[in-house]
ROLOLUM-263062 format. One record per residue (C-alpha): x, y, z. Coordinates in nm, 2 decimals, always signed. Layout:
# ROLOLUM-263062
<site><c1>X</c1><c2>Y</c2><c3>Z</c3></site>
...
***
This chain:
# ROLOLUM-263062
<site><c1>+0.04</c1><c2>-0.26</c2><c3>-1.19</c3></site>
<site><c1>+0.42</c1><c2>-0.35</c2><c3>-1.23</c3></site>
<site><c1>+0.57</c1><c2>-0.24</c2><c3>-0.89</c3></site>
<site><c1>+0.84</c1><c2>-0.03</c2><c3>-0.93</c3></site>
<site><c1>+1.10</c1><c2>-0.05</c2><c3>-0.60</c3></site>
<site><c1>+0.96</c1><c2>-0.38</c2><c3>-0.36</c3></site>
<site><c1>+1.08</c1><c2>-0.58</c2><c3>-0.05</c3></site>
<site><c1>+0.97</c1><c2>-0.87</c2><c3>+0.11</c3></site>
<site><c1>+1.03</c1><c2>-1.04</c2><c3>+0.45</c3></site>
<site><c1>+0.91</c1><c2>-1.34</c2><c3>+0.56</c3></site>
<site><c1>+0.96</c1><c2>-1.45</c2><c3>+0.92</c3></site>
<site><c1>+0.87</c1><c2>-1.83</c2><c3>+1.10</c3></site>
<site><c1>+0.81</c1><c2>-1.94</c2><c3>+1.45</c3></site>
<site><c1>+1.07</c1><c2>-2.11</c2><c3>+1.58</c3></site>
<site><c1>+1.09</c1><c2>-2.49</c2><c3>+1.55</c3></site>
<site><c1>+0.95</c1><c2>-2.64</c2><c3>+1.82</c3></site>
<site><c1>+0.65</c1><c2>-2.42</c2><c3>+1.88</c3></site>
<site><c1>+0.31</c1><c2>-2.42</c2><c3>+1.70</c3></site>
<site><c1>+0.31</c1><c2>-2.35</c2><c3>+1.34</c3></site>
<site><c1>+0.29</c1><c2>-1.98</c2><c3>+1.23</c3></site>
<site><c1>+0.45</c1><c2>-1.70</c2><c3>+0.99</c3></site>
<site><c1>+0.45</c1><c2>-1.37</c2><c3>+0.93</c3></site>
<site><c1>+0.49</c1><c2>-1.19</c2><c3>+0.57</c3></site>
<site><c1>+0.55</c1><c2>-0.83</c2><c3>+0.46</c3></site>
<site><c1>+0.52</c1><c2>-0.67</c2><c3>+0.15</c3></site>
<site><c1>+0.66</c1><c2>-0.31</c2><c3>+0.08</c3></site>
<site><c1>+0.63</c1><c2>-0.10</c2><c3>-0.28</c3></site>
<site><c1>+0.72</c1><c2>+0.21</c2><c3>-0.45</c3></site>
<site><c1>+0.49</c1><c2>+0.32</c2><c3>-0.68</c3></site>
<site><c1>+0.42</c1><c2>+0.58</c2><c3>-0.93</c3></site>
<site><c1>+0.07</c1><c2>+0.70</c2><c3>-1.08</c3></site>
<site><c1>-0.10</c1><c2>+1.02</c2><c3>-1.20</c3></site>
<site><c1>-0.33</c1><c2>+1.17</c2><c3>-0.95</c3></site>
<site><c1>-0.68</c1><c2>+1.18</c2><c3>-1.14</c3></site>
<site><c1>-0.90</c1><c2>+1.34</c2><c3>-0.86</c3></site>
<site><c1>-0.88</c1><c2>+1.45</c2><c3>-0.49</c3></site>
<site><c1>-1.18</c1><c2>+1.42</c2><c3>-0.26</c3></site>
<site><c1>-1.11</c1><c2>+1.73</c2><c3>+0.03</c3></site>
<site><c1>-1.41</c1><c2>+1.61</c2><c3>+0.24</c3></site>
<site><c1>-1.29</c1><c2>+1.26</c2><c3>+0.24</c3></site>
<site><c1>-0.96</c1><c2>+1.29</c2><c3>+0.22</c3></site>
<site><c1>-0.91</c1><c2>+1.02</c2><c3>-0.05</c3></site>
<site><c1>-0.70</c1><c2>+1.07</c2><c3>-0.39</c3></site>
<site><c1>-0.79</c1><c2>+0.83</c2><c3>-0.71</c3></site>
<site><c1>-0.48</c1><c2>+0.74</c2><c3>-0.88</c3></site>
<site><c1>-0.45</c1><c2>+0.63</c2><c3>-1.24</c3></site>
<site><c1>-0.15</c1><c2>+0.41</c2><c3>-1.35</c3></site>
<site><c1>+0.01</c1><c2>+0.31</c2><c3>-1.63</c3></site>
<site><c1>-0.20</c1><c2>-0.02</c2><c3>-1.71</c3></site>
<site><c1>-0.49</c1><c2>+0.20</c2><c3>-1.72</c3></site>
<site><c1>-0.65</c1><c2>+0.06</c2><c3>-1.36</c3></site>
<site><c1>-0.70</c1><c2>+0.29</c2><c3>-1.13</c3></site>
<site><c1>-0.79</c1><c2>+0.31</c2><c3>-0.71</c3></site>
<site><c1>-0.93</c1><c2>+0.54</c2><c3>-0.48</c3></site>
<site><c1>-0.74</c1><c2>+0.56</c2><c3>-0.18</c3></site>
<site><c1>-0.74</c1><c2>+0.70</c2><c3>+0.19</c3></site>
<site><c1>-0.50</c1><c2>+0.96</c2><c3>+0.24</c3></site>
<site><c1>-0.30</c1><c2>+1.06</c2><c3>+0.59</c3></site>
<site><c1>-0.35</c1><c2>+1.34</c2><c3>+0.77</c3></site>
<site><c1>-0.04</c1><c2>+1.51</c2><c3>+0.79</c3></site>
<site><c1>-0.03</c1><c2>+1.53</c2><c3>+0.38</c3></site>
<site><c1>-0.17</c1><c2>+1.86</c2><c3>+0.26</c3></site>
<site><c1>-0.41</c1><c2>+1.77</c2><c3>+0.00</c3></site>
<site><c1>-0.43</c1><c2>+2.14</c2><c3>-0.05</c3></site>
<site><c1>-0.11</c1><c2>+2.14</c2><c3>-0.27</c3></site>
<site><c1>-0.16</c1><c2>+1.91</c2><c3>-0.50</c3></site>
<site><c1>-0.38</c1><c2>+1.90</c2><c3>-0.85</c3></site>
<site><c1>-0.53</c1><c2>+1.59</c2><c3>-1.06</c3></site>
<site><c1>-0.29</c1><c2>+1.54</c2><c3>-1.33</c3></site>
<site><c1>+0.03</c1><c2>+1.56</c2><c3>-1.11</c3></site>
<site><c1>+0.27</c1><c2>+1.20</c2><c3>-1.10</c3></site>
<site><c1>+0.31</c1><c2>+1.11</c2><c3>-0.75</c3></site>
<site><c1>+0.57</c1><c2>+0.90</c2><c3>-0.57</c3></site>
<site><c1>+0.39</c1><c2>+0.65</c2><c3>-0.33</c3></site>
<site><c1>+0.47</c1><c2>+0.33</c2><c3>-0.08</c3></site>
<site><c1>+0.25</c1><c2>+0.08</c2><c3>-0.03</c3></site>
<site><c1>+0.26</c1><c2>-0.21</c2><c3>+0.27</c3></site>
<site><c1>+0.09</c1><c2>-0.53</c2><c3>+0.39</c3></site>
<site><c1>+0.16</c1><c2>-0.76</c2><c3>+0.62</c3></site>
<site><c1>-0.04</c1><c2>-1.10</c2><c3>+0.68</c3></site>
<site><c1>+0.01</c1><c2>-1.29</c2><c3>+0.98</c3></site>
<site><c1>-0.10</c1><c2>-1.65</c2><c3>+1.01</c3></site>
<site><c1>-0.08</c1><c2>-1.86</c2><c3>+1.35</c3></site>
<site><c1>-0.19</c1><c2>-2.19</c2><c3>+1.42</c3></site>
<site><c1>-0.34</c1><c2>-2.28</c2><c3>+1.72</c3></site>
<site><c1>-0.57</c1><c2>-2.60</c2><c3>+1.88</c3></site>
<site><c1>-0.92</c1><c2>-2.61</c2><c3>+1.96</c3></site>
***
């Protein structure tokens, strides 16, 4: 879906040494809550292109207080690393 709030950093080795960079990826998202898995501790989310994802929830969020149908506020990151080195 269209992110909402995003930042990206991008990061080289110095020149000199062997090749390598690093990139990060940050988002701000919003989607309707469509179900909540207790046991598993994962929350499908529906947004607004009609895709949805089941994802992993953290501990220290209280799955307890929250309902399918609620619009949630969520950040999302990734970072890929890539480093070159000889055989």
């Amino acid at each position: 879906p269209a992110v909402e709030g995003a930042g990206l950093v991008a990061a080289a080795t110095p020149e000199g040494a062997m090749p390598g960079m690093a990139v990060a990826d940050a988002a701000q998202l919003t989607a309707t809550l469509a179900a909540i898995d207790l046991d598993n501790r994962t929350a499908t989310l529906q947004f607004a292109d009609g895709s949805s994802k089941t994802v992993p929830v953290r501990p220290d969020v209280d799955l307890s207080k929250h309902k399918a149908g609620e619009q949630i506020v969520f950040q999302m990151s990734e970072m890929i690393t890539v480093e070159v080195i000889r055989p």
